[in-house]
C-alpha positions in Angstrom: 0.0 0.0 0.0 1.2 3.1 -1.1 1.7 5.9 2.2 1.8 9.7 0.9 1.2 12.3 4.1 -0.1 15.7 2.2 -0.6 17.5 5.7 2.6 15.9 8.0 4.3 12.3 8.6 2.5 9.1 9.1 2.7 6.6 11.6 5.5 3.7 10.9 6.1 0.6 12.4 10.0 0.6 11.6 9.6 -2.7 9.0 12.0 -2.9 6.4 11.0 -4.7 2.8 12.0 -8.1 3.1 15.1 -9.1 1.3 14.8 -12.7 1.5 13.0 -15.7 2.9 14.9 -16.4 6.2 15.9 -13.2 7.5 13.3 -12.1 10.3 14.1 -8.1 11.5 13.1 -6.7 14.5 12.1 -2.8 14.6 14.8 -0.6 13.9 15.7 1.9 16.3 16.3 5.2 13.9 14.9 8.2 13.8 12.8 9.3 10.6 9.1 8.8 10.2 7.8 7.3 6.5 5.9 9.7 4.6 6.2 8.2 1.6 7.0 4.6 0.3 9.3 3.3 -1.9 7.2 2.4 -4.4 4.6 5.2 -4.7 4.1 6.7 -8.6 6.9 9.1 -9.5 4.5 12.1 -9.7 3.7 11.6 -6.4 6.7 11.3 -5.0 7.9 14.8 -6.6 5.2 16.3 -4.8 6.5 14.9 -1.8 9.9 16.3 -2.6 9.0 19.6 -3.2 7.3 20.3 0.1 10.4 19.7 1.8 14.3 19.5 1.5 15.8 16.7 0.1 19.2 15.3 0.7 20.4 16.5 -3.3 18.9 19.9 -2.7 21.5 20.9 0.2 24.1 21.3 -2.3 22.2 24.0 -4.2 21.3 25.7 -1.0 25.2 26.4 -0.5 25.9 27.0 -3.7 27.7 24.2 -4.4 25.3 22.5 -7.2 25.9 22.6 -11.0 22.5 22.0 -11.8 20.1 24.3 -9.5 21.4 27.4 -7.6 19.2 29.0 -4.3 16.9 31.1 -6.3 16.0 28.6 -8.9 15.2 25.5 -5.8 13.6 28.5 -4.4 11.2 28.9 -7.2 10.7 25.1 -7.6 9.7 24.7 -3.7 7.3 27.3 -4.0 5.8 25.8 -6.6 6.2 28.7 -9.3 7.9 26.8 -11.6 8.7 23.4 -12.6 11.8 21.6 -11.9 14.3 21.1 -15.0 13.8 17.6 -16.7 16.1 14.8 -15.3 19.3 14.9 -17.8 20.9 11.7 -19.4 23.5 11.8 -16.8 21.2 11.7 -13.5 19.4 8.6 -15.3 22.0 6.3 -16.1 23.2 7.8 -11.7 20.2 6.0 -11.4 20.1 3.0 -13.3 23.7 2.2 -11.9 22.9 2.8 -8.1 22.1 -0.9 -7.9 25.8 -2.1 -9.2 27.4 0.7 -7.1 25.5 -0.8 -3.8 26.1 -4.4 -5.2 30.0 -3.8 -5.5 30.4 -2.3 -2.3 28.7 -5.5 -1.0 31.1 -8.0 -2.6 34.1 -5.5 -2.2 33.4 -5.2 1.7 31.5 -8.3 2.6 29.0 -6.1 4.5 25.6 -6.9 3.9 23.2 -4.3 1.9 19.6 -3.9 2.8 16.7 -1.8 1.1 15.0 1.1 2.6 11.2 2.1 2.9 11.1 5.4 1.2 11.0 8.9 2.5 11.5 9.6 5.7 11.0 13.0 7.5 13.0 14.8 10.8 11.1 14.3 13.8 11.9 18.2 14.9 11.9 19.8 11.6 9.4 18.3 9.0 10.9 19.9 6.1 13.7 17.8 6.3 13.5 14.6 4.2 15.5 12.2 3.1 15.6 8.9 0.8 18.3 7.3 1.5 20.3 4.7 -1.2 20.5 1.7 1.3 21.4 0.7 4.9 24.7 -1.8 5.9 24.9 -3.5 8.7 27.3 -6.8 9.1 24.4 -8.4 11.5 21.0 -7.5 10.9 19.8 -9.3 14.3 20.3 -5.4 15.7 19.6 -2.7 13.7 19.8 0.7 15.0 21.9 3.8 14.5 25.2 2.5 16.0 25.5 -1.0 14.5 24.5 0.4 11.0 25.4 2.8 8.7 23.9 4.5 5.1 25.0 3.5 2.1 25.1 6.3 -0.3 25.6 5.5 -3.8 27.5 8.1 -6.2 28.2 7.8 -10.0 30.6 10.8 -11.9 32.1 11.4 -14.8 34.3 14.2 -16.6 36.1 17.0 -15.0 34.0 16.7 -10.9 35.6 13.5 -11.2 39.0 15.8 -10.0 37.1 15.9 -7.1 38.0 12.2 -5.8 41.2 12.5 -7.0 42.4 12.6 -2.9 40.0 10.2 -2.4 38.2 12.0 0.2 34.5 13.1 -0.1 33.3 16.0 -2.3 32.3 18.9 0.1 28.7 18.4 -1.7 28.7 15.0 -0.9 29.8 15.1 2.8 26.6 17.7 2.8 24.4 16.0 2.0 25.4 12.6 4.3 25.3 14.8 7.1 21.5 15.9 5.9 20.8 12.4 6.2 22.5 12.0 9.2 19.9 14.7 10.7 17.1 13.4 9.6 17.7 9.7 10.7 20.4 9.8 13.5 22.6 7.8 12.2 26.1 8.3 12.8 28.2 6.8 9.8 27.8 6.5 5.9 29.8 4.7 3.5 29.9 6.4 0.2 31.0 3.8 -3.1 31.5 5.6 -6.2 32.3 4.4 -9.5 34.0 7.6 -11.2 34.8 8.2 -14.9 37.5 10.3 -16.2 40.0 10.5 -18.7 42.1 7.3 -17.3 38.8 5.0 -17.6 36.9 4.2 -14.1 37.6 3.4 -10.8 35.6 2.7 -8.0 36.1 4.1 -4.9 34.8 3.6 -1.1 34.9 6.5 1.3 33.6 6.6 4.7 32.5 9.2 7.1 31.3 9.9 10.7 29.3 12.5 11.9 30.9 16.0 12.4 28.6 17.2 15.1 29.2 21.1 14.2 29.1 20.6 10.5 26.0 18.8 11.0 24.5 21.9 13.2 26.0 24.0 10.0 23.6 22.1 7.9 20.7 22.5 9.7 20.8 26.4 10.3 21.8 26.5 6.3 18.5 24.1 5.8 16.2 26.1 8.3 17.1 29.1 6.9 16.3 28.9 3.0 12.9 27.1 4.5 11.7 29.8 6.3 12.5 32.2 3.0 10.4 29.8 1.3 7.9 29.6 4.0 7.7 33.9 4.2 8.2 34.4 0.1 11.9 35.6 0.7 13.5 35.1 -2.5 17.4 34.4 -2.5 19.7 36.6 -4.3 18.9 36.4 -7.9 21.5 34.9 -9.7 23.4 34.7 -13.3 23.9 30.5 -13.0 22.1 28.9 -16.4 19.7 27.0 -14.1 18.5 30.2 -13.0 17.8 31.3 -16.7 16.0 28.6 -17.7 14.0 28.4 -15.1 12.9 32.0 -15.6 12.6 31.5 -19.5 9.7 28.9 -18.8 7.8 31.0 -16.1 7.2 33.9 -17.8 5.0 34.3 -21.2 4.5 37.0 -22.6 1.3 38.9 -22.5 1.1 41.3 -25.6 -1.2 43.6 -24.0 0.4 44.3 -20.8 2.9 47.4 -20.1 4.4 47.9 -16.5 5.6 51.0 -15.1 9.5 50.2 -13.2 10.6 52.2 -10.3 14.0 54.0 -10.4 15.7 51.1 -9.3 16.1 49.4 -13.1 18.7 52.4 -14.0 21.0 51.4 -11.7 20.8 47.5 -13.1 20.6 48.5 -16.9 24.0 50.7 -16.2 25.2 47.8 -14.5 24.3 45.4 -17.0 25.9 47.5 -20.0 28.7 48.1 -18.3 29.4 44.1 -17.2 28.6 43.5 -21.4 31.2 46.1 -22.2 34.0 44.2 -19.6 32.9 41.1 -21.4 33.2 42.2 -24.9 36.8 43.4 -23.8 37.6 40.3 -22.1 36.5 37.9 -25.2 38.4 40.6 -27.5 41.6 39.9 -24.9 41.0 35.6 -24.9 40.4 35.9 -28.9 44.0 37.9 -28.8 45.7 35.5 -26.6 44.2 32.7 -28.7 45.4 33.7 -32.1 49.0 34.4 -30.3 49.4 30.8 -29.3 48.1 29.5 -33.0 51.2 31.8 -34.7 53.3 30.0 -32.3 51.9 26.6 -33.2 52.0 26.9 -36.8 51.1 23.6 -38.6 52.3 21.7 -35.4 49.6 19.4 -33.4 51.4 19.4 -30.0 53.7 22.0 -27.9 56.0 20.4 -25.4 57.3 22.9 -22.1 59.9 21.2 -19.8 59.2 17.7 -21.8 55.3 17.8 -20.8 52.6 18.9 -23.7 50.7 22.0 -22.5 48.9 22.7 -26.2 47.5 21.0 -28.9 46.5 21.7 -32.3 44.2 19.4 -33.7 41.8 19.1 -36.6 38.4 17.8 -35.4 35.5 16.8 -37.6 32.6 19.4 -37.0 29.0 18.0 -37.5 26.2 20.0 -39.2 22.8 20.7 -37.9 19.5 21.8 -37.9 17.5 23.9 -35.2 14.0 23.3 -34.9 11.9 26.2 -35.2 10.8 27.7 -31.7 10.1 31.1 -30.3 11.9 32.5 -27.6 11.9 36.2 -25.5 14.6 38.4 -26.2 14.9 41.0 -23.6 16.5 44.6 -25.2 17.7 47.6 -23.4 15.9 50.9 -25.3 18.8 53.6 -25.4 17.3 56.6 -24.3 17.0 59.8 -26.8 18.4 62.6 -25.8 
């Protein structure tokens, strides 16, 4: 039976799905009630998400996220404009979350169990979490000392740099302490099978609870709630998450003509004068560029101190076609004098 709590958090009797025929669980001692299960329809359980904060959206509260910044998760909790489409990249995190968890288990020997769904902070209700899956090397006990969350990552391309000391991304280590808040669990293990340039690795990583950067995480949570609660909009941002979200919530009404306050001189003069910088800085790269190309000549590789810093490649460059769409264009109107 599918359990969705529009109003608050639902009673829950602790039981885990069961993972095979002879294992028998008793009622696990963490903290975290269900609000939603595992198996309710996605549309459902994006509602869910959005009247709370999850354990991805911590990153974008700090400004740590390449795919959402504060004002644009800001929009999407209050429900003003839908969230961006899950990219190629976050699906296949997805569809490999079951390998990563499955590898850790045969790389550790620890045992890997499934969760119910989303559970909520006891204290603070917008606090939610889903978490990957729970270890535990004897299930006979489960509580928040014998066990610890499994958090499964995937990455590819240049955040891969980011593992490179095999420590956890600040992002990451965010968001486990988020989970840590909501459930009370002290430890995580974080496996992550990472892509770059040398092929992939996998990598295991685990943390404990850092009492004041979990009370960090909290204050950073329970502040950008209680903007959303109040309509206290973040700083607005230049971030291309931001843009896009904007581009789909307004439409243009052909009839309608505001009047703006004195306060959109200031941010036009500042606009044209961050466009001129930019046109001067482009002009300086494009310069810089076409030095290094007369140094290069017809060469495809420079060396410095026996290491290649440039190359100079031809690369096949494929044609295309845009669809036709129709898009606003926002234009400054130089005043006549």
């Amino acid at each position: 039976m599918h359990v969705v709590s529009p109003e608050g958090p639902s009673e829950w009797n602790g039981a885990l799905p069961e993972v095979d025929d002879e294992t028998t669980r008793p009622k696990p001692l963490w903290k975290g009630k269900l609000i939603a299960s595992a198996d309710i329809p996605h549309d459902d359980w994006l509602e869910t998400r959005r009247r709370g904060i999850g354990g991805s959206d911590v990153a974008a509260i700090a400004g740590l996220s390449k795919f959402k910044t504060p004002y644009s998760l800001f929009l999407e909790k209050r429900g003003e404009c839908e969230p961006d489409e899950v990219g190629e990249q976050a699906h296949l995190g997805n569809e490999l979350e079951d390998w990563v968890a499955n590898k850790y288990a045969r790389e550790t020997g620890n045992r890997v169990f499934p969760t119910p769904g989303t559970l909520q902070h006891e204290e603070f209700p917008w606090m939610q979490v889903n978490i990957d899956r729970l270890v535990c090397d004897d299930f006979t006990h489960v509580d928040c000392q014998g066990c610890m969350i499994l958090e499964c990552k995937t990455t590819a391309g240049k955040r891969a740099r980011d593992w490179d000391d095999n420590e956890l991304p600040f992002a990451a280590l965010l968001q486990v302490h988020h989970t840590f808040a909501v459930t009370g669990f002290r430890k995580a293990a974080v496996p992550a099978l990472i892509g770059d340039f040398g092929g992939m690795k996998f990598r295991i990583v685990e943390v404990e609870c850092d009492d004041e950067l979990l009370a960090r995480v909290i204050e950073m949570e329970a502040e950008f709630w209680r903007r959303v609660i109040e309509n206290d909009p973040p700083p607005i941002d230049g971030e291309e998450s931001t843009t896009k979200m904007l581009n789909r919530m307004f439409i243009a009404d052909p009839d309608k003509i505001i009047e703006l306050d004195d306060s959109v001189s200031e941010i036009i003069a500042q606009r044209q004068q961050a466009h001129v910088a930019l046109l001067a800085a482009e002009k300086r790269k494009n310069e810089m560029t076409n030095r290094l190309k007369v140094l290069m000549g017809d060469a495809v590789a420079g060396t410095l101190a026996d290491r290649i810093v440039l190359t100079y490649n031809e690369s096949p460059k494929k044609g295309f076609t845009v669809a036709p769409t129709t898009i606003r264009t926002l234009r400054i109107k130089e005043s006549k004098q």
